[in-house]
N, C-alpha and C positions, 0 to 999 in steps of 0.2 A: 507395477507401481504399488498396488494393493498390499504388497507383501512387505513392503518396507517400514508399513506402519501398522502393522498386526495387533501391538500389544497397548492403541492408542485408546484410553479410558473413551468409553461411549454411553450416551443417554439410554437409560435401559427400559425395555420393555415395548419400543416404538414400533415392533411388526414390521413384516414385509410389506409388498407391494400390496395397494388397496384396489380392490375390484374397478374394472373400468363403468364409465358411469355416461353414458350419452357422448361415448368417446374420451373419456378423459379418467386417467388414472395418478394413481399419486405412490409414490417408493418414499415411504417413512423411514427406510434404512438400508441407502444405497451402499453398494460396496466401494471401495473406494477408490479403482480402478475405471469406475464409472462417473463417479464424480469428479472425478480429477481429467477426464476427457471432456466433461463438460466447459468446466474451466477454461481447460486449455483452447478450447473450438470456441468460444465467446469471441463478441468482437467488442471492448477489449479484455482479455481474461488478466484476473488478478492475482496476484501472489497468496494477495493474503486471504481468497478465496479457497486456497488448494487446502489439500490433507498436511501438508506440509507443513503448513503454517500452524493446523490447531496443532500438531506435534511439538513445535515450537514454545505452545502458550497453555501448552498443558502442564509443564510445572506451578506457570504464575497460578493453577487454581483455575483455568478456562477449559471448559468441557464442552467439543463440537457437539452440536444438534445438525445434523441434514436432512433433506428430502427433496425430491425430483418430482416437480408433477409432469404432466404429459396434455395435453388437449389440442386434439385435431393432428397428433403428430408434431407440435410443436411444446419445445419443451421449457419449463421455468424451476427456480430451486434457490436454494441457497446454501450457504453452512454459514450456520449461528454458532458466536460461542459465549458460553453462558457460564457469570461467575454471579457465588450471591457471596456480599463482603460480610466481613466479619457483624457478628450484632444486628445482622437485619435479618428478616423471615422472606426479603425478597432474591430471587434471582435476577439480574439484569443480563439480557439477550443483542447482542450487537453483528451484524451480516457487516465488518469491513468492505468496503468494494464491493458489497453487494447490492441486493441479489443477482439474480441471473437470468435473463430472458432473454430465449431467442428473439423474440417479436413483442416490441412493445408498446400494444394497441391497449385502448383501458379493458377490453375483455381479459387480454393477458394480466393486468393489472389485478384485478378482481380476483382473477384465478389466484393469483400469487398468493394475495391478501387470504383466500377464505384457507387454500394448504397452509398457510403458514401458520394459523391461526390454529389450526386443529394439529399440525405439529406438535405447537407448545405445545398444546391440551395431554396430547398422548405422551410429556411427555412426563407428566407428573411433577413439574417444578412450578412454584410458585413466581411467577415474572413478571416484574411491576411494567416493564416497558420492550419495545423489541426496535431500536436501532437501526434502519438500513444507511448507506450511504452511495447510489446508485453512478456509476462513473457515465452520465447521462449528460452531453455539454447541456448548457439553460441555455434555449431560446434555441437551441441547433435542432439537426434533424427531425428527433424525439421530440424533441418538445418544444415544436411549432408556435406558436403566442401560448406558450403556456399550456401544453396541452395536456404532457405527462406530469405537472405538478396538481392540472386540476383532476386527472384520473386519483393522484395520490391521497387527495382530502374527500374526496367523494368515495373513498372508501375507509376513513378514518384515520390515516398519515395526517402529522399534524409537522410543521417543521421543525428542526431543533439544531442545538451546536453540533458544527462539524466538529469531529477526533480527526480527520485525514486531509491533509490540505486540500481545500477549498477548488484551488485553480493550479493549473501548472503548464508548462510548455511539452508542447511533442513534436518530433520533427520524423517527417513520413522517407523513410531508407526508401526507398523504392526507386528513384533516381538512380543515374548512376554516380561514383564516386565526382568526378569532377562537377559537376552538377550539386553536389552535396557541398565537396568546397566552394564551390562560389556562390552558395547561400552565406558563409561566414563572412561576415564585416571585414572588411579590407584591413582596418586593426587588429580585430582576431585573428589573421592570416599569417601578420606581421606577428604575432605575439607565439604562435604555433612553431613559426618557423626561429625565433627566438632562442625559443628552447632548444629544437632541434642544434645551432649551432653552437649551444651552451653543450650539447653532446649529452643532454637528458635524453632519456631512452624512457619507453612505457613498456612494464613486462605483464605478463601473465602469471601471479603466482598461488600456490598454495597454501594449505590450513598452517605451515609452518612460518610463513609469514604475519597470520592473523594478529599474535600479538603487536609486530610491525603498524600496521592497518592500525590498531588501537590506540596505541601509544601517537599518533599522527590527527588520528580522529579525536585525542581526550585533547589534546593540543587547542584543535580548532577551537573547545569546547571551551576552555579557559579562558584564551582570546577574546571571542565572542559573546559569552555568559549565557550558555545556556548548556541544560541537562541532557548528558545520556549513560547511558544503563552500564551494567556492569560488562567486562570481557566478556563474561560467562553467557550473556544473553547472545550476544553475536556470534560467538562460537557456534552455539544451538544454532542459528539460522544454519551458518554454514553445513553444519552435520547434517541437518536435515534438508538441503536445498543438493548441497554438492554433490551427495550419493546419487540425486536426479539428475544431473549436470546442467542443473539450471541455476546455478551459484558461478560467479566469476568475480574473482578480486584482482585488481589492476593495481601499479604501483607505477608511478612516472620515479626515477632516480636517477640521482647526478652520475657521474664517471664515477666516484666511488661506492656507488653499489647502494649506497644509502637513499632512502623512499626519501622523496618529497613532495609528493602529495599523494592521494589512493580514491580508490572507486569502488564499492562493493555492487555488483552487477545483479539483477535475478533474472531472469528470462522464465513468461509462461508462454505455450506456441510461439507465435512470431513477432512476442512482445519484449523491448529489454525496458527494463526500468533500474533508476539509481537512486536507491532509496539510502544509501550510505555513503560520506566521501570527507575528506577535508585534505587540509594541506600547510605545512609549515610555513614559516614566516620565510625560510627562504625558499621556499616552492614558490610562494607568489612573487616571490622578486624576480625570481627567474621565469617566469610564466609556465611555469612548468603545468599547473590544475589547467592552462589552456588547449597545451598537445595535450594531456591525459584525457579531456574531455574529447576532444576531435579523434582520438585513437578511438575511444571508448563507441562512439560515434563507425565511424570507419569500419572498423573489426566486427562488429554487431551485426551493419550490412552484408559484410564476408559472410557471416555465419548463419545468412539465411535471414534474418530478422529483418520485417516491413516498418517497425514502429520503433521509438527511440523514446521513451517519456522521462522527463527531466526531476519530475516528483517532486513540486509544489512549488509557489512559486513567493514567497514570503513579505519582501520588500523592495522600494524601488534598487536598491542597491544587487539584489538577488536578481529582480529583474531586468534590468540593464545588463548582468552578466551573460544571464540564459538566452536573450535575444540577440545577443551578438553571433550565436551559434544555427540562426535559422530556425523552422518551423514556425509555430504558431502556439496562441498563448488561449486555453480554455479554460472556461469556468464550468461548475459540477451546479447539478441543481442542486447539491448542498444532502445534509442530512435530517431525517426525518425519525418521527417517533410513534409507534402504535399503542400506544397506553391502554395495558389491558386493565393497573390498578393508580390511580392516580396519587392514591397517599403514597406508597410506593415510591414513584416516579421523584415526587418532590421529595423525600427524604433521601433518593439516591444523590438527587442533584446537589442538596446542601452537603450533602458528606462529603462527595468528589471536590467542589471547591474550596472545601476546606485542607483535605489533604493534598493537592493540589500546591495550594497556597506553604503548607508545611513540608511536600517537599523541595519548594522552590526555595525555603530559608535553610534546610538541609546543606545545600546546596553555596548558599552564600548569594542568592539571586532574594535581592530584597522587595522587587519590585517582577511580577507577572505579566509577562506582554502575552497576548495573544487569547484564543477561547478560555474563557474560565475553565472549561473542564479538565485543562490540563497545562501541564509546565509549555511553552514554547518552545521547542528544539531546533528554532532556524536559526543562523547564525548571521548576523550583526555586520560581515565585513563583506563586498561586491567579490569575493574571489572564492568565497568557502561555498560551501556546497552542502547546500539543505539536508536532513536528516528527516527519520520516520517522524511521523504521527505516534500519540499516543497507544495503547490499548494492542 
């Protein structure tokens, strides 16, 4: 894995592995076949955790920081990526879906805090604030009445706006398949099988279809009035996911071979998540985004995968669609800010809602729904299918 992304820009100067210390050592610059296993062994690992991803967001101007510490054998880490915007002297440092703890008791917490912290230091970038956003449910296992949000302020996490939806549905494969169907609503069932005699089919395809997927995706996008990126950025996921074969793009179409609705898939270890998808005006007429979603669903379990995560969960509209499919509905303890310079912080803040706000008029979106820090990109109708988070 390491080898695929050889030529990826890295924070310089960070040193190897740091002396072990009353048991505990710290890797200020893992290799990336090591990180990228950490990842994947998480419970649950994220995409936008992997090497992949900074590859991805190393054009926008984002430059991975990692490290691994180690204590008692149990391991914690993160990868940060760090862009400082034009006309500021600060870097901003954000861990999407991070960090990463095997075990997360407030010792591990502390631990985390004090590597990270000497990270930055090492790594000679000026950083007003360091961003995590821990896929930790609130009030679940972790954080029993509040247990891992008080380890987070008792070591200087202070909260802040989420970039990455908030809450989202996941439904556990591990069932077997008719057990899976008959979690779906009785009208989901009917609406799957709809399709099916509509003689909609869901295929499996490749980069050659990508523009397909987009032209489908920008559709949603108008519909529903909200922002997304250029072809050119999704391409990039794909390039750099699909060489992993952890990229999967789905297409539900009619008898004439034409997509009507799409799925862009990612899988880390035994995780699938559908961070990308929409569907034509007559995709939903035919319910066709319902067999694509229960295919997507179905095929995931074939392929080995325990977890199924729906990727955020936006409005009652969004949500009424996603629980017709089963599972269960979580909320994140949100995200959190480690303010190393506080002028900093605020100047980052006013800038981002401003361009924010400027590219939402770009755009022809006059009015901003959703965290200030960024456009909203879910979309507006109970049948389309939420999109990424910002950054």
């Amino acid at each position: 894995m390491a080898e695929s992304f050889t030529g990826e820009p890295r924070e310089p100067g960070l040193g190897p592995v740091g002396a072990p210390v009353n048991g505990r050592s710290v890797d200020f610059d893992p290799d990336l076949a090591s990180w990228d296993s950490l990842v994947a062994g998480s419970t649950p690992g994220s995409y936008l955790q992997t090497s992949a991803w900074a590859a991805v967001k190393a054009p926008n101007g984002w430059t991975p920081l990692r490290f691994i510490g180690t204590d008692a054998g149990v391991a914690h880490g993160a990868q940060l990526l760090l862009r400082r915007p034009r006309l500021f002297p600060w870097a901003f440092a954000y861990a999407p879906r991070g960090p990463i703890l095997e075990n997360w008791t407030p010792a591990a917490v502390e631990a985390f805090t004090t590597d990270l912290r000497t990270a930055v230091s090492r790594s000679r970038r000026r950083v007003s604030h360091v961003r995590i956003e821990p896929e930790i449910e609130l009030n679940g296992p972790i954080d029993v009445d509040g247990e891992l949000r008080s380890a987070l302020r008792r070591n200087g996490w202070r909260t802040a706006t989420p970039i990455q939806p908030p809450r989202t549905r996941q439904v556990d494969l591990t069932p077997d398949e008719a057990a899976l169907w008959g979690a779906l609503r009785k009208k989901w069932r009917q609406y799957v099988n709809k399709a099916r005699k509509a003689d909609i089919r869901v295929v499996d395809a490749g980069v050659e279809r990508l523009p397909e997927f987009y032209e489908i995706y920008r559709e949603t996008a108008r519909r529903a009035g909200f922002v997304i990126r250029t072809y050119g950025s999704y391409l990039g996921v794909w390039n750099a996911f699909a060489k992993l074969g952890m990229a999967r793009l789905l297409i539900a179409e009619g008898p004439d071979g034409v997509g009507l609705a799409t799925l862009f898939l990612l899988r880390v270890g035994n995780r699938v998540v559908e961070p990308y998808g929409g569907m034509t005006e007559v995709g939903a007429q035919s319910r066709a985004n319902y067999l694509l979603k229960w295919e997507a669903m179905r095929t995931s379990r074939e392929a080995g995968a325990v977890s199924y995560d729906m990727w955020g969960i936006s409005h009652e509209g969004i949500e009424h669609f996603k629980a017709g499919f089963g599972g269960r509905e979580i909320k994140y303890v949100g995200a959190w800010d480690l303010v190393l310079d506080p002028a900093g912080r605020l100047a980052y803040d006013s800038a981002q809602v401003l361009q924010d706000r400027i590219g939402a008029w770009r755009h022809g979106i006059l009015k901003v729904r959703g965290r200030p820090h960024a456009v909203d990109e879910s979309p507006a109708t109970p049948e389309a299918v939420p999109q990424e988070s910002a950054e």
